[in-house]
C-alpha positions as CSV (number, residue, x, y, z in Angstrom):
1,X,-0.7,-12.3,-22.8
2,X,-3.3,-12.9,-25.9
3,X,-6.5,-14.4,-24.8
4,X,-9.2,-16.5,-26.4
5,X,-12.4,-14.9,-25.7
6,X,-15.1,-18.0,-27.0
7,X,-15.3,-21.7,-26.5
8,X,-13.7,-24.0,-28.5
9,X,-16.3,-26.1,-29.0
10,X,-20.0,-27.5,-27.5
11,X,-19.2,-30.8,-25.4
12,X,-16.5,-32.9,-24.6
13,X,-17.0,-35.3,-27.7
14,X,-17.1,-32.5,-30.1
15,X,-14.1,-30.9,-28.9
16,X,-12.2,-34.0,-29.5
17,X,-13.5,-33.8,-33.0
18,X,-13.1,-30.3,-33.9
19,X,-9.2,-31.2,-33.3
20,X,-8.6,-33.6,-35.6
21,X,-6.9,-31.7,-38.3
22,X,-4.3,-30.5,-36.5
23,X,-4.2,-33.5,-34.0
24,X,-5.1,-36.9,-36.0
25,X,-7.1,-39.9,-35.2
26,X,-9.4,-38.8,-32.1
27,X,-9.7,-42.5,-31.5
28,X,-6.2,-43.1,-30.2
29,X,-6.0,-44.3,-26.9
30,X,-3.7,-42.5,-24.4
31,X,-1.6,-44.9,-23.3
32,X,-0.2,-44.8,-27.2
33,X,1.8,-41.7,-25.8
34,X,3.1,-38.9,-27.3
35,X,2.7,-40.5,-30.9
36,X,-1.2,-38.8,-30.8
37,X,0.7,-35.0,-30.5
38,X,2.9,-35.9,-34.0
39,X,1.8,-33.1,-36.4
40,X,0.1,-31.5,-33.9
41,X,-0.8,-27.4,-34.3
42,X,-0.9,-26.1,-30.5
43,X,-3.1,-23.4,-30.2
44,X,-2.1,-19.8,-29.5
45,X,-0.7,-18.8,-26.6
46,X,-3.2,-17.7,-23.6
47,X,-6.2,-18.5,-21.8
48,X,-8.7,-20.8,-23.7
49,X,-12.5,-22.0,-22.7
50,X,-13.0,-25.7,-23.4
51,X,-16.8,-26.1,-23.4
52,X,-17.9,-28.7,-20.4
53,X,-21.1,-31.1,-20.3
54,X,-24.6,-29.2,-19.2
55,X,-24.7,-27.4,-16.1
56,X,-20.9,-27.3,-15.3
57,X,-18.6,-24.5,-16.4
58,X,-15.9,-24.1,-18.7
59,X,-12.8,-25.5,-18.3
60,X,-10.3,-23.2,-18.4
61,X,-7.4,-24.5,-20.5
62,X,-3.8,-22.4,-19.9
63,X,-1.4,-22.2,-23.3
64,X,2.4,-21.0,-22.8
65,X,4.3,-18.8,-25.1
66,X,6.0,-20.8,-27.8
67,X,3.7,-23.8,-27.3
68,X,5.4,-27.1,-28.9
69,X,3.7,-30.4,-29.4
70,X,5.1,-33.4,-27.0
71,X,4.8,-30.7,-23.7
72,X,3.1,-31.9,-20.6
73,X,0.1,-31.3,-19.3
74,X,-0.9,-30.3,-15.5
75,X,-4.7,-30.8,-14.3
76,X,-5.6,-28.4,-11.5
77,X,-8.2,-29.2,-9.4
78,X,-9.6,-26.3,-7.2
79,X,-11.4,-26.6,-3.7
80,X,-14.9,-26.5,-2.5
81,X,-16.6,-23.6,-3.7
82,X,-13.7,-22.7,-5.8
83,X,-13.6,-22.7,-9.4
84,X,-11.0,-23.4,-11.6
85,X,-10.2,-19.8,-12.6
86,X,-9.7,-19.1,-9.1
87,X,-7.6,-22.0,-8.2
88,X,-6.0,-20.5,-11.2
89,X,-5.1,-16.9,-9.4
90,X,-4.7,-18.4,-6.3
91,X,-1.8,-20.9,-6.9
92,X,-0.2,-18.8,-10.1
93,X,0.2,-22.4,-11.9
94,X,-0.1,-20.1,-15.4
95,X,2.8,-18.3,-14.9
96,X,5.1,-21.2,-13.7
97,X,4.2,-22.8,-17.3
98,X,4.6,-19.6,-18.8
99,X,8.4,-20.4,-17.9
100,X,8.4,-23.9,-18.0
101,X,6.7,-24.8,-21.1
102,X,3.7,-27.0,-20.2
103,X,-0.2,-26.3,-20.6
104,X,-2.6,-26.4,-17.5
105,X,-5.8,-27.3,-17.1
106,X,-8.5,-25.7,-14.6
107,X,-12.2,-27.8,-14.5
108,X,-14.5,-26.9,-11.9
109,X,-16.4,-29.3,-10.2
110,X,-20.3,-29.4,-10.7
111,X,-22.9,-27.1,-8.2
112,X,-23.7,-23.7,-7.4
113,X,-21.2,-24.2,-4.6
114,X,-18.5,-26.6,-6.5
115,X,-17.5,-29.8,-5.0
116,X,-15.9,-32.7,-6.5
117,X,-17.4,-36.2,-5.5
118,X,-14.5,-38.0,-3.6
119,X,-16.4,-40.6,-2.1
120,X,-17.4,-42.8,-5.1
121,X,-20.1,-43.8,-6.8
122,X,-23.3,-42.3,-4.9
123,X,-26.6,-42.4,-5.8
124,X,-27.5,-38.0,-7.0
125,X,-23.5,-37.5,-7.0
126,X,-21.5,-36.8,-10.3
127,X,-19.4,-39.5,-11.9
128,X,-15.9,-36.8,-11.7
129,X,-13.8,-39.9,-12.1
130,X,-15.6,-40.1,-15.6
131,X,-15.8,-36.3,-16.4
132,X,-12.5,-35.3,-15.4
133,X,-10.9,-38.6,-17.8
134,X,-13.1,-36.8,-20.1
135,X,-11.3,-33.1,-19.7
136,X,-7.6,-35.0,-19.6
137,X,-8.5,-36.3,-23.5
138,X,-10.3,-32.5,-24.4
139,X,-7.2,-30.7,-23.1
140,X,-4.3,-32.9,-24.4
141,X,-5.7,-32.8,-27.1
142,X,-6.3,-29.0,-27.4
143,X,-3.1,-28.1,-26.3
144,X,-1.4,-30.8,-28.4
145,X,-0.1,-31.8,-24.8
146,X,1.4,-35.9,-24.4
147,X,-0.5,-37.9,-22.8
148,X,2.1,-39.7,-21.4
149,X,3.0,-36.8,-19.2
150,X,-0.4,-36.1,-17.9
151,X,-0.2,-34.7,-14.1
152,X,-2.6,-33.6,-11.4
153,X,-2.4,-31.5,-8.7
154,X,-5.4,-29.9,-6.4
155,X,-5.8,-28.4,-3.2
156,X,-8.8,-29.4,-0.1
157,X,-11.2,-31.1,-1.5
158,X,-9.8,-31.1,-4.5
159,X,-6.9,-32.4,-3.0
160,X,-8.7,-35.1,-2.0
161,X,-10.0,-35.6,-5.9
162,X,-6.0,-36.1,-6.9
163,X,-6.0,-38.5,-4.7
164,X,-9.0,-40.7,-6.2
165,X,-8.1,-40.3,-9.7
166,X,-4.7,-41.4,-9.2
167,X,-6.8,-44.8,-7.6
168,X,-9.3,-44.9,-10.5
169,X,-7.6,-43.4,-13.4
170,X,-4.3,-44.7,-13.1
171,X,-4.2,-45.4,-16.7
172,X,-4.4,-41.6,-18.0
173,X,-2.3,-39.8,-14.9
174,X,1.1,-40.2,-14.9
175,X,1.6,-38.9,-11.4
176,X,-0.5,-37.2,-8.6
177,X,0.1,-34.1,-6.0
178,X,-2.9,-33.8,-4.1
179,X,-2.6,-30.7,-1.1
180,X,-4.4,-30.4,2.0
181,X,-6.5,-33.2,0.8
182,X,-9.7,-34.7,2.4
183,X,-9.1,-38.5,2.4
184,X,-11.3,-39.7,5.0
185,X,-14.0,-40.8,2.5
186,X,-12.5,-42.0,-0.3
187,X,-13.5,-45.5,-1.6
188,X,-11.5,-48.3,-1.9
189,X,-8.2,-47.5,-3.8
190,X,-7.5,-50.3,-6.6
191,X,-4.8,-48.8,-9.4
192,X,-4.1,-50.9,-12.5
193,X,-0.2,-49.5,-12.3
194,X,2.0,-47.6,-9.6
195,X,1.2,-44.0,-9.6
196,X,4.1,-41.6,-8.0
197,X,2.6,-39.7,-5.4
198,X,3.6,-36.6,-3.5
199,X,1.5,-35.2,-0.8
200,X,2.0,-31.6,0.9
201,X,0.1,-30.3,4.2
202,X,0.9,-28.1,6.8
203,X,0.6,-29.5,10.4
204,X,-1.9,-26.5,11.6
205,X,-4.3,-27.9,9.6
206,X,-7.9,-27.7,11.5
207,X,-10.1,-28.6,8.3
208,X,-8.5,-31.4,7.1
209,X,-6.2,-32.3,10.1
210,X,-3.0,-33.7,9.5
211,X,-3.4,-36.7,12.2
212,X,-6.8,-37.1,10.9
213,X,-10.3,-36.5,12.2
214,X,-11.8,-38.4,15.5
215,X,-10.5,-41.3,17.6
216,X,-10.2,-43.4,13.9
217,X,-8.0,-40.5,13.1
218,X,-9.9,-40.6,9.6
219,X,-8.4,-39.3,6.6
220,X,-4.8,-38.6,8.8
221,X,-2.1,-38.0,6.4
222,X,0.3,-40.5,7.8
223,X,-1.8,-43.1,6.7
224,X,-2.5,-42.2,3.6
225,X,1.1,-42.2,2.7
226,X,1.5,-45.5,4.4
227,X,-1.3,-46.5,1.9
228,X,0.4,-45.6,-0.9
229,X,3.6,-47.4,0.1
230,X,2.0,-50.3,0.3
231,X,0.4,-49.8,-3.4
232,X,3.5,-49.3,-5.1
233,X,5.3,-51.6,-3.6
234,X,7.6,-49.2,-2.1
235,X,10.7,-51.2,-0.1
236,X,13.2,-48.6,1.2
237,X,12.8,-46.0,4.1
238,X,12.7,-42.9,3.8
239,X,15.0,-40.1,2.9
240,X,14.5,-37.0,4.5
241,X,15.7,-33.7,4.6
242,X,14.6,-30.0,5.6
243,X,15.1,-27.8,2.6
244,X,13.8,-24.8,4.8
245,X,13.5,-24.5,8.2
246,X,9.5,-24.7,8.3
247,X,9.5,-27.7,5.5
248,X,10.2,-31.8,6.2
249,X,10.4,-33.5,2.7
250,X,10.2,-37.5,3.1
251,X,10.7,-39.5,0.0
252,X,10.4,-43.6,-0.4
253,X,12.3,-44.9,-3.1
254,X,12.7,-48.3,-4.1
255,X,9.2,-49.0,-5.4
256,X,7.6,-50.5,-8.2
257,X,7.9,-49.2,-11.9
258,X,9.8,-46.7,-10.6
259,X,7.7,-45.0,-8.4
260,X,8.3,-43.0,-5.8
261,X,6.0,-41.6,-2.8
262,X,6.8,-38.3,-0.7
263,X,5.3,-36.2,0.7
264,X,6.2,-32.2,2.1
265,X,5.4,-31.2,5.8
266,X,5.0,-27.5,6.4
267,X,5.0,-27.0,10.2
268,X,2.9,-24.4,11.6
269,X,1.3,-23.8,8.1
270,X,-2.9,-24.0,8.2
271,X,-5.6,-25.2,5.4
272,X,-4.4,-24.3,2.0
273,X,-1.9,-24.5,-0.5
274,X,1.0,-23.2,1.4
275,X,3.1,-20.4,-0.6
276,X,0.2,-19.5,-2.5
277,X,1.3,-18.1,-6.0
278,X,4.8,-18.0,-5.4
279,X,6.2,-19.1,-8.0
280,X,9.7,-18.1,-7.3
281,X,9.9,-19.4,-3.3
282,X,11.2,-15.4,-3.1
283,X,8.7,-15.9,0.4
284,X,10.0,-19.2,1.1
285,X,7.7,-22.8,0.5
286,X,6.3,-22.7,-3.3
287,X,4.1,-25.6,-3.4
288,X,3.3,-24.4,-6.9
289,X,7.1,-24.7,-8.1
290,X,7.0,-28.4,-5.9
291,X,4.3,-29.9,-6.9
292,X,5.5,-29.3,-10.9
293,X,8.9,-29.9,-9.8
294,X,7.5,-33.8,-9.2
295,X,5.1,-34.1,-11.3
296,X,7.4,-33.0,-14.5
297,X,9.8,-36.0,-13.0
298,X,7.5,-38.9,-14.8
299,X,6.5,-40.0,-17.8
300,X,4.4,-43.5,-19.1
């Protein structure tokens, strides 16, 4: 695998810019879809470094082989005091769109010890819904990616960020996976369209527990799914089925726009992103290969 060794350019704003030869009007707004990737030069296969804004590090911007204009684009969000490289490692989301054909983007969230604000807009705390609408424009544009196809997966408390973008930034994500996600203080969730979402824990679960923390049971993943059922509208019980003997998948259909909610139970599995970078479910669960497996499902 080639990789780029610099950064493509200094700021967010500047990136956008230095990309307009190959990728036209940097004023286009993303909901135009994939007309903005027409005549589009993807860059070379490979690791890339898209500078970030002061005093957050680069994010790290994943190329396949053969890159082709039009191809999605996956935003991986890593987990406290992880960074986006190791999220990266961790999950193997670089070699699944080796194969499949998509680019992948890895931000890391802002501190010495990183940790994406989920709980709104606090006084001292980063804006990430901003920054991270910010990296989405960067990156599709970079890779020459369609932002109609714009996905976003993350694990913990980055989980927990999937979970508020797909609230506040409906209109750039196509669809959300959060993982092992920390919902108990997310604000008020108000999205301007029906976002699919599919939602993967395990039920051993003692940082983030599945049934939800104290006699509120905050954050409990049952009711964030009920949440989201009522948000898109969704009219039909579920389907379910056990692909593996470990593994519950539940899937509402029969909601608005075509949205769909679902989430993956992994009994007996503890904090994490179960599978970890198996990307070939050779040692069973992949939640790498299920997680892109829904979020390639859905376009705007």
């Amino acid at each position: 695998m080639r990789r780029a060794t610099g950064v493509i350019a200094a700021g967010a704003a500047v990136i956008a810019a230095a990309w307009l030869g190959a990728c036209g009007d940097a004023g286009r707004s993303a909901a135009e879809g994939p007309r903005s990737a027409a005549g589009c030069e993807p860059p070379r296969a490979g690791d890339h470094r898209l500078a970030a804004e002061q005093g957050r590090a680069a994010v790290l911007l994943h190329v396949p082989p053969h890159p082709r204009a039009g191809a999605p684009l996956v935003l991986g969000l890593a987990g406290a005091s992880q960074t986006g490289a190791a999220f990266a490692r961790a999950t193997g989301y670089s070699r699944l769109a080796d194969r499949k054909g998509f680019s992948v983007a890895y931000p890391t969230a802002a501190g010495s010890r990183p940790f994406w604000n989920v709980s709104g807009h606090v006084p001292g705390k980063p804006d990430d819904v901003a920054y991270l609408r910010g990296v989405v424009a960067t990156a599709t544009r970079a890779a020459c990616a369609d932002p109609g196809r714009v996905g976003v997966t993350g694990v913990s408390n980055g989980g927990g960020m999937t979970a508020r973008l797909a609230c506040e930034a409906a209109d750039v994500v196509t669809a959300a996976a959060p993982v092992a996600g920390g919902y108990s203080t997310l604000p008020a969730c108000r999205p301007t369209r029906p976002v699919p979402l599919l939602e993967v824990h395990g039920t051993d679960d003692r940082v983030v527990p599945y049934a939800g923390k104290g006699p509120a049971k905050a954050g409990s993943v049952p009711a964030l799914l009920a949440q989201w059922r009522r948000l898109n509208g969704c009219t039909r019980r579920a389907v379910r089925r056990t692909p593996q003997r470990s593994v519950t998948e539940l899937v509402w259909r029969g909601c608005s726009a075509g949205s769909v909610v679902a989430h993956v139970r992994v009994t007996d599995a503890e904090h994490g992103w179960p599978g970890e970078d198996d990307v070939d479910g050779s040692r069973g669960f992949s939640t790498t290969r299920r997680t892109w497996a829904f979020l390639s499902s859905f376009s705007r």
